[in-house]
N, C-alpha and C positions, 0 to 999 in steps of 0.2 A: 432394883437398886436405884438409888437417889442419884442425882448430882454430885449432892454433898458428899455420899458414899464412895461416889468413885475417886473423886478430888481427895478422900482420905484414903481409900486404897493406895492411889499413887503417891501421896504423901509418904506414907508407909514405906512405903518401899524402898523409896528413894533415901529418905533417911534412916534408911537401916542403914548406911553408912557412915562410918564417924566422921569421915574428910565431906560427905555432903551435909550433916548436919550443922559440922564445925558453920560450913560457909553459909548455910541456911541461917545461923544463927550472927554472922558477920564476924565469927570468929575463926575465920579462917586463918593457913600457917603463913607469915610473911613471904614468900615466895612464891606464893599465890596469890596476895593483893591484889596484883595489880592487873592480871588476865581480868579473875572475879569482879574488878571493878568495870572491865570493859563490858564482861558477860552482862552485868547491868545494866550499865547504860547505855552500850552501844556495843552491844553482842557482832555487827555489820562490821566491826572495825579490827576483829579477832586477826590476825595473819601468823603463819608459821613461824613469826621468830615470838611471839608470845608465849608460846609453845614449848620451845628451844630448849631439851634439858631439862626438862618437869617428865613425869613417870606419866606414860598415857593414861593409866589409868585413875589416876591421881587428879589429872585433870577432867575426864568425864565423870568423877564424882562428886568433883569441884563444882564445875560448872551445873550441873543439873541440883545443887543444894542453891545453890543462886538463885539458878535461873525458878526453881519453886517458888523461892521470897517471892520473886519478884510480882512470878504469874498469880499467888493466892493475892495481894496485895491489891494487883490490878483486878481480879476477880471480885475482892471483897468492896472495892470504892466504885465497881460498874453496879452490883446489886444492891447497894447504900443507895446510890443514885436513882436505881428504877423504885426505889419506896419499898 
């Protein structure tokens, strides 16, 4: 199995969820903005009142459609770069 293959397994997976998709796609539900916006760009900045009253599970599916964007994105412009 390839790279690519596994990076589209876990894709798979991942958005087989409609709350990770939603955020995968930046369509996430308002109430979630604003964790998903930290999960971005400064995932280190996360603390329990972010948290506070969102459904756990809700939030790890949240966060993991994100944080996908984020990581193919960085993947896609490391191997643009090596030609």
């Amino acid at each position: 199995m390839t790279a690519d293959e596994r990076w589209a397994c876990v894709a798979d997976a991942i958005l087989a969820s409609p709350v990770a998709r939603a955020a995968y796609d930046g369509e996430e539900p308002a109430e979630l903005a604003p964790l998903l916006a930290k999960t971005r760009h400064h995932a280190y900045r996360i603390v329990d009142a972010d948290v506070e009253g969102l459904d756990p599970d809700v939030v790890i599916e949240g966060a993991l459609g994100a944080a996908l964007a984020v990581a193919l994105e960085a993947r896609r412009a490391a191997l643009e770069s090596l030609g």
